[in-house]
C-alpha positions in Angstrom: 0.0 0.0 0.0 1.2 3.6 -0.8 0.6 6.8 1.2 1.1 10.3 0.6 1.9 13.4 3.0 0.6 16.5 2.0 1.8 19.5 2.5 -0.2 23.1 1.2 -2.1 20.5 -0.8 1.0 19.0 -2.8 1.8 15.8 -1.9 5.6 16.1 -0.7 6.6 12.3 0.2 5.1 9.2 -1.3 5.7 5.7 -0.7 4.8 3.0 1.2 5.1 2.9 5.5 8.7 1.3 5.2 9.9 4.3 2.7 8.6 6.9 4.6 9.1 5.9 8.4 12.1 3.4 7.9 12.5 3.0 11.7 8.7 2.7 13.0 6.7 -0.4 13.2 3.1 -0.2 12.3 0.3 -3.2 12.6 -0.7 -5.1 9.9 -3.7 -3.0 9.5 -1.5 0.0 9.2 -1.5 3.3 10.7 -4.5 4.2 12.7 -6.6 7.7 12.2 -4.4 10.0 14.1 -1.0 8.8 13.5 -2.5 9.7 9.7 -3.7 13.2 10.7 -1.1 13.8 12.8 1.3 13.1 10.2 -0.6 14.6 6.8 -0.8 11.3 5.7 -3.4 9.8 2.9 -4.0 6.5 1.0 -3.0 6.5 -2.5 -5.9 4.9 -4.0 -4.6 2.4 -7.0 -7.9 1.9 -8.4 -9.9 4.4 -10.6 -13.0 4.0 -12.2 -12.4 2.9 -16.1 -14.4 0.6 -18.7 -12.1 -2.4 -18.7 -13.1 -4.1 -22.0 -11.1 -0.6 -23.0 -8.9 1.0 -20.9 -6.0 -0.9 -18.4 -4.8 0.8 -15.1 -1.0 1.7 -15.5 1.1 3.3 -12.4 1.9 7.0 -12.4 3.1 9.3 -10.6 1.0 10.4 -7.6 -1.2 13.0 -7.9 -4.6 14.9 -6.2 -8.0 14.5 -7.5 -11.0 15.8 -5.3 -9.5 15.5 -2.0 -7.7 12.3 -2.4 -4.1 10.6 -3.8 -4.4 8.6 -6.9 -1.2 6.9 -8.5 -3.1 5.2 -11.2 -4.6 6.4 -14.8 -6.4 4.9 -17.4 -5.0 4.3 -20.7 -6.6 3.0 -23.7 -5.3 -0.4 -24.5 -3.3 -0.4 -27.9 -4.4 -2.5 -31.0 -2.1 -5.7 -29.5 -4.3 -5.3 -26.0 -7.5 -4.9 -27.4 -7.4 -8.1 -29.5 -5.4 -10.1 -26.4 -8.4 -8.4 -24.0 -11.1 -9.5 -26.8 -9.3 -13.0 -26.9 -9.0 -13.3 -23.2 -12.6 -12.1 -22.4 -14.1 -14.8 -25.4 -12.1 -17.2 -23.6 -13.4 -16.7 -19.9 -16.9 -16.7 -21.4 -16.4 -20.1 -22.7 -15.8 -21.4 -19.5 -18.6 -20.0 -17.7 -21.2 -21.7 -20.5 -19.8 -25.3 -19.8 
């Protein structure tokens, strides 16, 4: 999982627990609520809504949409990824009539 701290609404470290607090120990559920407010601290969400018969989630730099830290965008798939998606998704519907 990735976080962000923001700082005047620009995110100014992003990573994941171990990159930004190398020498604290968290849970396995994570940080709790005020550690994250106390620190500036937000998920980076790594899913975005997108039509996936046409578009594929690719990493990106992190960035702020409405409040919150997205490091995902949507990109259309090329030619090659629209016939393998096509292929793959004719394939998976097979399955599911026998």
């Amino acid at each position: 999982m990735y976080y962000a701290i923001i700082k005047a609404n620009k995110i100014d470290k992003f990573g994941t627990l171990k990159d930004l607090f190398p020498t604290s120990g968290f849970p396995p559920t994570g940080p709790d609520e005020d550690f994250m407010r106390d620190n500036d601290m937000h998920v980076a969400l790594e899913y975005i809504d997108h039509k996936s018969t046409t578009h594929k989630l690719v990493y990106c730099d992190p960035y702020i949409l409405e409040d919150k830290v997205y490091c995902v965008v949507a990109e259309k798939f090329t030619k090659a990824e629209a016939s393998e998606n096509k292929d793959a998704l004719a394939a998976f519907e097979a399955l599911q009539g026998e």
